[in-house]
C-alpha positions in Angstrom: 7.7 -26.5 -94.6 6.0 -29.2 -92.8 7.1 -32.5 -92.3 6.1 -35.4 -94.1 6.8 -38.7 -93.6 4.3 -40.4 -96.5 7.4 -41.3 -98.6 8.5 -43.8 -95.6 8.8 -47.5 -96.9 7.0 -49.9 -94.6 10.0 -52.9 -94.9 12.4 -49.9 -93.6 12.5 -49.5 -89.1 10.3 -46.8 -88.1 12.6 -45.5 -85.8 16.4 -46.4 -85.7 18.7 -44.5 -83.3 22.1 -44.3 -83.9 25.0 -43.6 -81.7 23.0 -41.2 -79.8 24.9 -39.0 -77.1 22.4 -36.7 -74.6 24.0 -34.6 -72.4 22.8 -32.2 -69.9 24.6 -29.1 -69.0 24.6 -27.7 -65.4 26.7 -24.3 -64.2 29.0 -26.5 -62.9 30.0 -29.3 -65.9 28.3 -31.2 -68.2 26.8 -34.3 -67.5 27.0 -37.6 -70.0 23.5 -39.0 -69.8 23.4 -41.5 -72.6 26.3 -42.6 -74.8 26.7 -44.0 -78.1 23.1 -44.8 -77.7 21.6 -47.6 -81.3 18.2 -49.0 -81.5 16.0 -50.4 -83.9 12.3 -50.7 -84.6 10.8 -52.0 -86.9 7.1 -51.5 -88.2 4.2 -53.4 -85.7 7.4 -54.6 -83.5 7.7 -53.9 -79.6 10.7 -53.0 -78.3 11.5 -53.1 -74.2 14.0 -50.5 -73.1 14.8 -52.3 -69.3 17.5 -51.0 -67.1 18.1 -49.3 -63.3 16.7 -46.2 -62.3 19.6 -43.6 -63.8 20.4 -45.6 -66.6 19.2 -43.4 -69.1 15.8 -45.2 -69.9 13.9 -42.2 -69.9 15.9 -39.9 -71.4 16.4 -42.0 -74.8 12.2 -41.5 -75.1 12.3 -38.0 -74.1 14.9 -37.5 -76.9 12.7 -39.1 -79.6 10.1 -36.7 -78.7 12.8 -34.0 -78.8 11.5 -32.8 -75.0 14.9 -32.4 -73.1 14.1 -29.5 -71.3 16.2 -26.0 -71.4 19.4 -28.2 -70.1 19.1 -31.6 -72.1 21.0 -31.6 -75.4 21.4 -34.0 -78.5 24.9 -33.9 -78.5 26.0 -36.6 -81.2 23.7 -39.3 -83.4 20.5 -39.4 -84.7 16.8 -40.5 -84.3 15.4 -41.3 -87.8 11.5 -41.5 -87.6 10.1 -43.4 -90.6 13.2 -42.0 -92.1 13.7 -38.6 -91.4 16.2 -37.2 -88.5 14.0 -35.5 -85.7 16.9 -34.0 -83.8 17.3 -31.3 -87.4 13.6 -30.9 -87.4 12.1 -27.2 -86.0 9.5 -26.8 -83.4 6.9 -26.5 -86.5 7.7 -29.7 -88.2 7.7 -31.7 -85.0 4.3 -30.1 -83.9 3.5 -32.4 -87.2 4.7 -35.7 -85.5 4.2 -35.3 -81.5 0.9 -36.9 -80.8 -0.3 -37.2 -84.3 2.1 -39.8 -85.4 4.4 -40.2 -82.1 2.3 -40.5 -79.1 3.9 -41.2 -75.4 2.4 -42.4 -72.1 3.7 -41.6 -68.7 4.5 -43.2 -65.5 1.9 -41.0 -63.5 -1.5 -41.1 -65.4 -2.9 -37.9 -63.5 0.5 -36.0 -65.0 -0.8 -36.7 -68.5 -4.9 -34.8 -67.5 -6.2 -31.7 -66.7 -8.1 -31.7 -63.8 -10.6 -29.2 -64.6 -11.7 -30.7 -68.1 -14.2 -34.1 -68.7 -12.2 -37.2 -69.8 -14.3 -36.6 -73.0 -13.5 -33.1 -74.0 -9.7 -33.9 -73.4 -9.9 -36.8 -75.9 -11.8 -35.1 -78.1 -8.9 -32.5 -78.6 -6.4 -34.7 -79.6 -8.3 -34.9 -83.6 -9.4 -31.8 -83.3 -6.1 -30.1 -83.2 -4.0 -32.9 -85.4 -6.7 -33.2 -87.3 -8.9 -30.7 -87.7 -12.0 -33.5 -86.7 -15.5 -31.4 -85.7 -16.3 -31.5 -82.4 -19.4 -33.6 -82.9 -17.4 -36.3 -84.6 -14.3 -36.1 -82.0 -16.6 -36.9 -79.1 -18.3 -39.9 -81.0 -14.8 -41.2 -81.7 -13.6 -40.3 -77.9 -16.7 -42.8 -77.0 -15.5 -45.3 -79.4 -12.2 -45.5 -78.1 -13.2 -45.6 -74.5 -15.3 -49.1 -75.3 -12.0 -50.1 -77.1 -9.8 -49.6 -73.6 -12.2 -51.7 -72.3 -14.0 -49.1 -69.8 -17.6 -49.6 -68.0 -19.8 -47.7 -69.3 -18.1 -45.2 -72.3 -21.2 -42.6 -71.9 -21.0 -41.9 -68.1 -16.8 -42.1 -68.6 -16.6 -39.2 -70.7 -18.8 -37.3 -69.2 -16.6 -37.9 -66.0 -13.5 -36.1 -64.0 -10.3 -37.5 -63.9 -10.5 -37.3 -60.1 -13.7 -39.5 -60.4 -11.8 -42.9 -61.7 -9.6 -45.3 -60.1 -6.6 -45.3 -61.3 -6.2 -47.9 -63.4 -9.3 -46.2 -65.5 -7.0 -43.3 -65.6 -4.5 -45.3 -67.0 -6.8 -46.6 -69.4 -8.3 -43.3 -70.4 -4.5 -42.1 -70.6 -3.8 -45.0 -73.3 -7.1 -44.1 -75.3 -6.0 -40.4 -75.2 -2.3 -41.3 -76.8 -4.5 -43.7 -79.3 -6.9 -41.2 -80.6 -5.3 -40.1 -83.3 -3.9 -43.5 -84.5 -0.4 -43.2 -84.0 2.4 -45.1 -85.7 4.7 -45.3 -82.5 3.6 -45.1 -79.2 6.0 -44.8 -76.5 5.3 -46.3 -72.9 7.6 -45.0 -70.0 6.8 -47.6 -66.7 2.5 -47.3 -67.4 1.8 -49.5 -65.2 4.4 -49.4 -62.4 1.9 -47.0 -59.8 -1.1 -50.0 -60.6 -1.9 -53.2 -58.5 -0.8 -56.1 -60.4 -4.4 -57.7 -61.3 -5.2 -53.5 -62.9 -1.6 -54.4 -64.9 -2.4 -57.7 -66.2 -5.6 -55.9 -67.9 -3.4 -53.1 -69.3 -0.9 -55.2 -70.5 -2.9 -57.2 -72.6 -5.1 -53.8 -73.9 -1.9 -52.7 -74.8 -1.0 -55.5 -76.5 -4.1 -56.2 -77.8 -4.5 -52.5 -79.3 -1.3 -52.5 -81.2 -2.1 -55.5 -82.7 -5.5 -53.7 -83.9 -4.2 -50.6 -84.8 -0.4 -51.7 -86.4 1.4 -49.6 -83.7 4.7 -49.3 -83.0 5.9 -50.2 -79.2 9.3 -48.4 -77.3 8.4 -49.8 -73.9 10.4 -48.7 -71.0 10.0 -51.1 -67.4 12.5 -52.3 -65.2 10.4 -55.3 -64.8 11.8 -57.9 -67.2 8.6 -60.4 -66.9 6.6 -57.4 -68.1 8.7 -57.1 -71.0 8.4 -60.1 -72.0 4.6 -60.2 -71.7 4.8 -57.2 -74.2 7.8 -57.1 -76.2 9.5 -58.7 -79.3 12.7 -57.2 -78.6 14.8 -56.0 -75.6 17.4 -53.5 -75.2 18.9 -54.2 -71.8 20.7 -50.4 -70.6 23.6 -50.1 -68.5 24.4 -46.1 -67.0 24.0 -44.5 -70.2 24.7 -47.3 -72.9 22.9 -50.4 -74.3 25.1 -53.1 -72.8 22.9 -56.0 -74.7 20.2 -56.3 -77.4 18.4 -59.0 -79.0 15.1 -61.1 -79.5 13.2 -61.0 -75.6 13.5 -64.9 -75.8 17.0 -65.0 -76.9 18.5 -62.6 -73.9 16.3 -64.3 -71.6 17.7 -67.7 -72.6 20.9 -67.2 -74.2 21.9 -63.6 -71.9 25.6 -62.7 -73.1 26.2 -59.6 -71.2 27.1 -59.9 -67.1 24.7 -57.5 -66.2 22.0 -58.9 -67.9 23.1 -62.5 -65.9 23.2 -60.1 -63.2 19.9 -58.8 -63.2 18.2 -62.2 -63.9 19.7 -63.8 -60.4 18.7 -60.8 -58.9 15.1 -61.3 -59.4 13.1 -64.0 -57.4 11.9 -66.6 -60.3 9.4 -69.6 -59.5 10.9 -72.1 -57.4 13.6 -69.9 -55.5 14.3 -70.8 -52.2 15.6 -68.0 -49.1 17.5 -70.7 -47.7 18.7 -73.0 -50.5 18.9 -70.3 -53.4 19.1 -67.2 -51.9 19.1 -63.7 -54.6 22.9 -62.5 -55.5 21.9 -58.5 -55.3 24.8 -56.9 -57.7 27.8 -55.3 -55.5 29.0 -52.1 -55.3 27.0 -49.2 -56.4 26.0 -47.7 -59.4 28.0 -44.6 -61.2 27.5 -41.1 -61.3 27.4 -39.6 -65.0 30.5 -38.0 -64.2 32.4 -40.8 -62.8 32.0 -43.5 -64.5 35.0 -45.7 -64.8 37.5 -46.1 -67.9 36.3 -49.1 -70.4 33.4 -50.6 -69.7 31.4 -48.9 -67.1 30.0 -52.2 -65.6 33.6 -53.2 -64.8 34.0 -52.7 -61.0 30.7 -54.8 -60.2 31.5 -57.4 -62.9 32.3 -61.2 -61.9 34.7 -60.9 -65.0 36.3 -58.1 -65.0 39.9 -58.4 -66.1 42.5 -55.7 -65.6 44.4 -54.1 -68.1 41.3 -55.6 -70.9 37.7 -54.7 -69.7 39.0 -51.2 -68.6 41.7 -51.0 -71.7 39.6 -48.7 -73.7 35.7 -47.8 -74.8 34.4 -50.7 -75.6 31.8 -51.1 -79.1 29.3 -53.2 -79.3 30.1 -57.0 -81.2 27.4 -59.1 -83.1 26.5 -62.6 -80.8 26.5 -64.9 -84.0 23.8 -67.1 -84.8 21.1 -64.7 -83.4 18.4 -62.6 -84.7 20.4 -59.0 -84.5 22.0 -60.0 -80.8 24.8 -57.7 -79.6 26.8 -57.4 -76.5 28.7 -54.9 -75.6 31.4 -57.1 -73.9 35.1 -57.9 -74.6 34.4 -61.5 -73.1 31.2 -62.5 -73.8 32.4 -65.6 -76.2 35.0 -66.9 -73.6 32.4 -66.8 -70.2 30.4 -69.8 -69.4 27.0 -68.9 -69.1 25.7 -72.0 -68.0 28.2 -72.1 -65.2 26.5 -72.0 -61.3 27.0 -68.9 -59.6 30.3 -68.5 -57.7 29.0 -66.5 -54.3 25.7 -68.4 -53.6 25.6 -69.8 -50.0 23.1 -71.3 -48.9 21.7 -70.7 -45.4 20.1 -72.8 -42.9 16.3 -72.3 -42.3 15.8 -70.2 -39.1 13.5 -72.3 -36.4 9.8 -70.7 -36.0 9.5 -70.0 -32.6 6.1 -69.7 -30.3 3.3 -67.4 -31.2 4.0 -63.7 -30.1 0.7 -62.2 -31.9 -2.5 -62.7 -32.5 -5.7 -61.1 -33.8 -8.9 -62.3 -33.2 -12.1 -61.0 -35.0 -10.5 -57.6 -35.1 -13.2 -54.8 -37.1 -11.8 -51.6 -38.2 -14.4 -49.5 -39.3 -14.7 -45.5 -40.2 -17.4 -43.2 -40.1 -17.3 -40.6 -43.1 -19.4 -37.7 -44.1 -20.7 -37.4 -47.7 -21.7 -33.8 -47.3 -18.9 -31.8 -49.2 -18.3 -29.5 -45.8 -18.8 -31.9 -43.4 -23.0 -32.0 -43.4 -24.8 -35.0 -45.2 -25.3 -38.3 -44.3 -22.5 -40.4 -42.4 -21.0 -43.2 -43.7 -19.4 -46.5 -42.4 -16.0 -47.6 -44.1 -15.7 -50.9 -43.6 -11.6 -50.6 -43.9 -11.0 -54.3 -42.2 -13.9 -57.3 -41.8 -13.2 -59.8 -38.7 -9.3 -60.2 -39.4 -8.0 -63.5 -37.5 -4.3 -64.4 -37.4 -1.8 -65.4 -35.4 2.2 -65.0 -36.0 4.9 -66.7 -34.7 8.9 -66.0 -33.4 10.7 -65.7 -36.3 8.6 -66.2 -39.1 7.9 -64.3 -42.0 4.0 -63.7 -42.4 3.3 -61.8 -46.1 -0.2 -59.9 -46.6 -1.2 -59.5 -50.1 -3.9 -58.0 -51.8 -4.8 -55.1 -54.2 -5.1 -51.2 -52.8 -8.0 -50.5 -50.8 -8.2 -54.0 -49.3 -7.3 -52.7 -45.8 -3.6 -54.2 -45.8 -2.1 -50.9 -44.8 -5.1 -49.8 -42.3 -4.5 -53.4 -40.3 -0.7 -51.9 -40.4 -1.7 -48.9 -38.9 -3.6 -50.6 -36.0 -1.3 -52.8 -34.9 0.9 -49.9 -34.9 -1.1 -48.2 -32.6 -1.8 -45.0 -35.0 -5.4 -46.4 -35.7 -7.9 -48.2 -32.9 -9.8 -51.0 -33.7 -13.6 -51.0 -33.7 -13.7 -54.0 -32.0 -11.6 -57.6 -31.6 -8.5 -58.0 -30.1 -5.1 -57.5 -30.7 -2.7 -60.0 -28.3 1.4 -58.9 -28.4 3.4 -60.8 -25.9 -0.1 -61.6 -23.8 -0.8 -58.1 -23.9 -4.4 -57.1 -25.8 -2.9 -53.2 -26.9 -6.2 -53.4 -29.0 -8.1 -50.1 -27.9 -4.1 -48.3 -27.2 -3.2 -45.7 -29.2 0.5 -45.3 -29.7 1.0 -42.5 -27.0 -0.7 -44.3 -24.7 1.3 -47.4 -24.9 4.8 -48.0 -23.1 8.0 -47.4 -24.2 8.5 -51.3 -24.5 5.5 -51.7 -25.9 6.8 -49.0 -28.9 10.6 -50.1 -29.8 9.6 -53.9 -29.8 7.0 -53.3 -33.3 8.3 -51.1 -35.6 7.6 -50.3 -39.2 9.4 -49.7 -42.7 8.1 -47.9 -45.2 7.4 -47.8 -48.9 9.0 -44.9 -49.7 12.8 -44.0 -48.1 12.3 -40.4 -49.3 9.7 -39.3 -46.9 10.9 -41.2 -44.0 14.1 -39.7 -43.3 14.8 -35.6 -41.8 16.4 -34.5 -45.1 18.2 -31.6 -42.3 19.5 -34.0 -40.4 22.3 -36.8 -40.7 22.1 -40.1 -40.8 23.6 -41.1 -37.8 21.7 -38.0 -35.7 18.3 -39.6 -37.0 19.1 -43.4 -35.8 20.5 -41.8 -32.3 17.2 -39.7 -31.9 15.3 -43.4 -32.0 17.5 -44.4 -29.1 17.2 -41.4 -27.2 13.5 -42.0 -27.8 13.9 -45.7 -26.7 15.7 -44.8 -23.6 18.3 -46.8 -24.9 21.9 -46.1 -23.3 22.8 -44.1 -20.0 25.2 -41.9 -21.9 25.7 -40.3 -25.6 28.9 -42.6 -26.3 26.7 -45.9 -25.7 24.3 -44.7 -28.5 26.7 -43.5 -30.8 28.2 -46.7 -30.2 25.0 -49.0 -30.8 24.6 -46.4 -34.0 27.5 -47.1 -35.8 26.4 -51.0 -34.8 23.4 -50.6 -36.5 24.9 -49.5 -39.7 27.1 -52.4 -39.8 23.9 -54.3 -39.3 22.3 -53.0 -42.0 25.8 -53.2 -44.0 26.0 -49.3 -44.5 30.0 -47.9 -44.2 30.3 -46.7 -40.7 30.9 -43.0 -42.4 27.9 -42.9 -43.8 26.8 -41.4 -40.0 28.0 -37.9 -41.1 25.8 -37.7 -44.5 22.5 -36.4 -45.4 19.6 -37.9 -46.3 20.6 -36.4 -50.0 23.7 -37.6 -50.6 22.2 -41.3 -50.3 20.6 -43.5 -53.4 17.2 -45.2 -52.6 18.5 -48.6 -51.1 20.8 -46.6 -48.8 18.1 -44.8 -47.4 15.6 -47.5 -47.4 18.5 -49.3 -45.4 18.6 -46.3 -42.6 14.6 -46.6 -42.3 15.2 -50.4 -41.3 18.5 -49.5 -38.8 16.3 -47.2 -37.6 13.3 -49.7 -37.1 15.8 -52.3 -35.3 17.4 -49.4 -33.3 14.9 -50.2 -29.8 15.2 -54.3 -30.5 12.4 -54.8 -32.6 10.6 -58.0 -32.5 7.7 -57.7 -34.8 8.7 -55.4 -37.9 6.2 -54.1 -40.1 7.4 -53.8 -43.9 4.6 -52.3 -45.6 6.0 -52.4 -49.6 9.4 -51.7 -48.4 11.2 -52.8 -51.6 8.5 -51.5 -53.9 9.8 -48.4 -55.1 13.5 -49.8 -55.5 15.4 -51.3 -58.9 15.4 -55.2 -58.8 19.4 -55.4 -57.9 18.8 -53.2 -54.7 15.4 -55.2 -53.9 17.6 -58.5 -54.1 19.8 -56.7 -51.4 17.5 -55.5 -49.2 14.9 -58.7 -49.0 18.6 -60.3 -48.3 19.2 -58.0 -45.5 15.5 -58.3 -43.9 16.3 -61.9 -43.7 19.8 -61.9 -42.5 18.9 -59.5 -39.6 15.6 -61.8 -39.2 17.5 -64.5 -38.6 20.0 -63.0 -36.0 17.4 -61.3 -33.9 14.6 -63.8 -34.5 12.2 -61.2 -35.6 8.8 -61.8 -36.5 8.2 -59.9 -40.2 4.6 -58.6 -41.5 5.9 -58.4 -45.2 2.9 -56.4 -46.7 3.7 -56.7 -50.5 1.4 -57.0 -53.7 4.4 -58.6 -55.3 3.9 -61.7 -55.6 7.3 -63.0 -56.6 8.9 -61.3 -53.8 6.3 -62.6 -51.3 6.7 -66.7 -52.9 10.6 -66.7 -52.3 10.8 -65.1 -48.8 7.7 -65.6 -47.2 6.7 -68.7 -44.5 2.9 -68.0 -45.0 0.7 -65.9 -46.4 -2.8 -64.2 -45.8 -4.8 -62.7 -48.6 -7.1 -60.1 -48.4 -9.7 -58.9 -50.6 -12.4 -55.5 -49.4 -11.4 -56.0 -45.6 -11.4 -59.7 -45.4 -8.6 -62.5 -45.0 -10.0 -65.0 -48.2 -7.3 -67.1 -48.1 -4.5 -68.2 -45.3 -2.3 -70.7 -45.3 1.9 -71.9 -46.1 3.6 -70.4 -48.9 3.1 -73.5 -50.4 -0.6 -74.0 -50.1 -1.2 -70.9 -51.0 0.6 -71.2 -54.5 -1.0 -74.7 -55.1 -4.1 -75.2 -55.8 -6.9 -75.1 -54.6 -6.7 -71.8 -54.7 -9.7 -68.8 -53.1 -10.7 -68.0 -57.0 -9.2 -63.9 -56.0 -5.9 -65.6 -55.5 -6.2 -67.3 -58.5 -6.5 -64.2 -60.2 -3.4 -62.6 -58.2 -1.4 -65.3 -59.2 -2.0 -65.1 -62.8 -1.8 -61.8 -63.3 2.3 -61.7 -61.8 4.1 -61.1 -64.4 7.4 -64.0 -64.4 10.6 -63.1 -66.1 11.4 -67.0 -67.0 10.7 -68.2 -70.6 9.8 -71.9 -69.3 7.5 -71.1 -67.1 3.4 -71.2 -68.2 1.0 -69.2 -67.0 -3.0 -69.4 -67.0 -3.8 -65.9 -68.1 -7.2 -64.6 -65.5 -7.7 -61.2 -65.9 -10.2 -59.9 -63.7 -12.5 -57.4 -64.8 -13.6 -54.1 -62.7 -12.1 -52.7 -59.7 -12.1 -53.7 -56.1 -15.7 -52.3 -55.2 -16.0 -49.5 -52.4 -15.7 -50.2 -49.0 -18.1 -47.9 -48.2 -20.5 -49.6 -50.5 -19.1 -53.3 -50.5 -21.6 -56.3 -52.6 -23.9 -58.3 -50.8 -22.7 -61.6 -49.5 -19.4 -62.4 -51.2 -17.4 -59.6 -50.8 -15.5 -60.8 -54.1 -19.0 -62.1 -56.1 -18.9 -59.1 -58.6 -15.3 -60.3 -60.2 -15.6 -64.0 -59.4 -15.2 -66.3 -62.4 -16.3 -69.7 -60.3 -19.7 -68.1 -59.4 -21.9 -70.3 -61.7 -20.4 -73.4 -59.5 -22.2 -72.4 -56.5 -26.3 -73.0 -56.4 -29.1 -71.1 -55.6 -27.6 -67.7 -55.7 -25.6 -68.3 -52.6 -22.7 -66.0 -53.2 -24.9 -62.6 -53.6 -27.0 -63.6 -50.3 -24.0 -64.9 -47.5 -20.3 -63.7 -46.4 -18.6 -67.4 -47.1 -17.5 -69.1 -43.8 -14.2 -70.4 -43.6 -13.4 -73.4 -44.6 -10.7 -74.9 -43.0 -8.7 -77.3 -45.6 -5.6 -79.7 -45.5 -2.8 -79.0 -43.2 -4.5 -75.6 -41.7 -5.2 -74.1 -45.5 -8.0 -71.5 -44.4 -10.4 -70.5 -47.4 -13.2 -68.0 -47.3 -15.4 -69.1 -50.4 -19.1 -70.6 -50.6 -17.2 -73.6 -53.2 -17.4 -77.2 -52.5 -14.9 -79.4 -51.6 -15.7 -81.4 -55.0 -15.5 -78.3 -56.7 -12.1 -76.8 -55.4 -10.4 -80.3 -56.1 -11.0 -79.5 -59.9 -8.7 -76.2 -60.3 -5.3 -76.5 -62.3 -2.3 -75.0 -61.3 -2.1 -71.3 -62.5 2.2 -71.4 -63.0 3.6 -74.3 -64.6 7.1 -74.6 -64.7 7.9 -76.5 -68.2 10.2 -78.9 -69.1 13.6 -77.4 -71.0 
């Protein structure tokens, strides 16, 4: 028997989820993954699934696709899909609904495509084996939905490698390949989080924009609330394992009534957030292991309102908010809290001085000579990774780069670093040009005093070695100490720095969650004195509650040791709260430098513009000027005559005579020090409008 879902009435939800329980079994016990797990959708509506890393978010869409793996199990509820319970259905019937009718996008495009296979022969199998489309027809359809993602080009696309698009493309051809055979829900889990933010702004409206066209159905997992409500009608807000709040997007933004939604809100930098004034409450404490969670309501011992003896009485159900459009919380106090109330622990700190200037680049070139033969032979190539670079930063200050991958923010990293040499220019650290110095040619002094965070806190750490070994190896490598007690001594001080329990010396990189870690890779980067730290997207691949804490830690440190910080970010929220200034780049060249201030007002370089637009803002009365850029950032190896931004530019038309395909801009040196690289007037920059507008309430 095959299933059939033709009977389904339209005014019914397509998918409704009812008290779902998933557990997964280990030798050991078995672990509660979601509980008592309900959600609606109805037909053409978009529903956000937002929550932590761990709490449960994934596994809710794997269930609906019935894709659990050998240890995940449906152990209580139901998923009716256009009426019909997919957790009683056999392999056979769901072959029916998986892709044809339910159709799911992943985190990691390349995940979702063969390798070996053109992007038109794998999107020409999905009719052909739901079906039973000819080949000849498939492909002419594979075409047609290429055009409809938006992609240069649909005839040289299809007839193209996965490993020969940019990742956004494969994103793109990723989308097309779920929509190929029309279906009526599509589930998205974080498709966008791996993409710059202008690539997002282009697949979020596609998205969008494609549902709209072809009546689909929307489960959209993010932990990025603005991008849920760029996409979403409703929100399901998930708390380790259960749905803590649900309800229109506007509504919880406006009217939250659960604590860890108001939680996750004033962890997340908004426009207009000061370091100083309004610094980010991160949430305390730490969040619970399947198989501890705590009695009652498992957001209890980080909760503001937890009451003893009531919050942790007994399980606690979720109750209807009145007077909203099917809003629930999953709170005993929600009606007796005053949301509106100022947050109790909120203290404001006072600005830290800027001190003199302790760096500074001038006309530094970064160039790389590559082969194009496939075994080294053909013709060499010059990579033009970073164009005449010229900054200065001071004592203290906070200086973010911004910019899209492949703009040469990580390769400036490395130079200054001393892992790369420049090609030419010079690099001036405490009146010392270290320029042409590779790192093990340069002094021990030279080597503590700029250090580097990473991105990612799981490939920075010894995972065979403890913590408190790995931050003593940094001072034995920085000579710091005369004997083994000094160093443990200055280790255990570095962990109270970096507000890590002083027993956290004896455990392994394992037994640590990703801010933890991401907290030893900054002891560690403070552990020879550091005075110029390099953060190249060091919150980037952490939840929003641990970001909070860690940007708040970068800054508390910052201001006790007076460090200069190179934030390298392509968050834009994150760099408009805690930066001082700002440089943009764009193909190897600074367009735009100024104050956090000037470079968030107009006039802006028209590539900032763009940036700025595209940044997705989790605030209901804020308005944004939508700019979505089309095309990639072009090849360094290859960049565009002239302006190295003409190919995307929107303002192009305003400059005469063909100006910007002829001649690099010179820099124009604004108001206050505001530094622009762009061929447009004066008279012509005057006119922009601002791209955020924060409205009145």
């Amino acid at each position: 028997m095959t299933a059939t879902t033709a009977d389904w009435d339209p005014s019914k939800p397509i998918l409704e989820i009812s008290n779902l329980s998933i557990s997964f079994f280990t030798r050991l016990r078995e672990i509660p993954a979601v509980m008592d797990f309900s959600c609606t959708v109805m037909a053409g509506e978009a529903m956000g699934l937002v929550g932590e890393s761990g709490c449960g978010k994934s596994t809710v869409a794997l269930a609906v696709m019935r894709d659990l793996g050998k240890n995940g199990r449906i152990v209580g509820g139901s998923i009716r899909f256009k009426g019909r319970d997919l957790t009683t259905m056999d392999e056979e019937q769901l072959r029916h609904i998986r892709g044809s009718e339910i159709a799911m996008i992943y985190q990691e495009p390349m995940a979702s495509l063969n390798p070996a296979m053109k992007i038109g022969a794998q999107l020409a199998e999905v009719p052909m084996i739901h079906q039973g489309m000819s080949q000849g027809e498939a492909w002419k359809l594979a075409r047609q939905i290429v055009a409809d993602v938006r992609l240069p080009d649909p005839d040289r696309i299809i007839n193209a490698y996965p490993h020969q698009l940019s990742g956004g493309q494969q994103q793109r051809i990723v989308i097309a390949m779920a929509l190929m055979s029309k279906p009526a829900l599509l589930i998205l889990d974080e498709p966008t989080t791996a993409l710059d933010v202008t690539v997002e702004a282009g697949i979020v409206d596609l998205v969008k924009e494609l549902g709209e066209k072809y009546g689909t159905s929307m489960l959209f997992i993010s932990h990025n609330l603005g991008l849920v409500m760029d996409v979403c009608d409703r929100l399901c807000v998930m708390y380790s394992g259960e749905a803590v709040e649900t309800g229109a997007v506007v509504e919880v933004f406006d009217k939250m009534r659960h604590p860890y939604t108001q939680a996750l809100f004033r962890s997340i930098p908004l426009p207009g957030a000061d370091k100083n004034a309004r610094p980010l409450i991160s949430i305390p404490g730490n969040f619970p292991l399947p198989h501890e969670r705590p009695k009652g309501c498992n957001f209890g011992p980080r909760c503001d309102y937890f009451e003893d003896g009531r919050c942790n009485a007994g399980d606690v159900p979720m109750s209807r908010v009145p007077d909203g459009d099917r809003h629930e919380s999953r709170c005993v106090k929600w009606s007796e809290v005053d949301w509106t109330a100022p947050p109790k622990k909120r203290q404001v700190k006072e600005k830290a001085p800027i001190g003199p200037v302790i760096l500074k680049m001038e006309d530094l070139k970064k160039y790389y000579s590559i082969s194009t033969g496939a075994f080294g032979g053909g013709e060499n190539k010059v990579v033009k990774a970073n164009e005449t670079l010229s900054f200065e930063a001071r004592e203290g200050e906070t200086l973010a780069i911004v910019g899209e991958s492949g703009c040469g923010k990580s390769t400036f990293a490395k130079v200054l670093m001393g892992l790369e040499t420049a090609t030419s220019g010079q690099i001036m650290l405490f009146d010392e040009n270290v320029q042409s110095t590779p790192i093990q040619k340069r002094n021990t002094d030279t080597v503590s005093s700029v250090q580097m965070v990473f991105q990612n806190p799981f490939d920075t750490l010894n995972p065979s070695m403890t913590v408190g070994r790995q931050i003593i190896r940094a001072l034995e490598i920085f000579k710091f100490g005369a004997t083994d007690e000094e160093r443990n001594n200055r280790m255990l001080e570095l962990l109270d720095l970096v507000k890590l329990p002083r027993a956290f010396a004896e455990r392994m990189p394992r037994q640590l969650s990703g801010g933890q870690k991401q907290r030893v890779g900054i002891a560690r980067a403070f552990a020879g004195g550091a005075k110029v730290v390099v953060a190249d997207e060091p919150v980037s691949a952490l939840d929003v509650s641990v970001q909070a804490a860690v940007t708040d830690l970068l800054m508390e440190i910052q201001r006790k040791n007076r460090t200069t910080l190179l934030f390298i970010s392509h968050d834009l929220s994150i760099v408009r709260y805690l930066s001082d200034r700002v440089m943009v780049m764009y193909l190897g060249h600074v367009v735009e430098m100024g104050t956090t201030d000037q470079v968030f007002q107009p006039p802006y370089h028209p590539y900032t513009e763009a940036l700025l637009s595209a940044v997705p803002i989790a605030d209901i009365h804020v308005q944004r000027k939508r700019i979505v850029l089309e095309g990639d950032i072009p090849s360094a190896m290859n960049p565009p005559p002239g302006c190295p931004f003409q190919t995307r530019c929107r303002w192009k038309s305003q400059v005469p005579d063909g100006l910007c395909d002829r001649e690099v801009p010179p820099v124009q040196e604004l108001e206050g020090g505001h530094q622009l690289k762009c061929h447009l007037s004066r008279e012509v920059l005057r006119t922009m409008e601002p791209v955020i507008k924060i409205a009145a309430e």
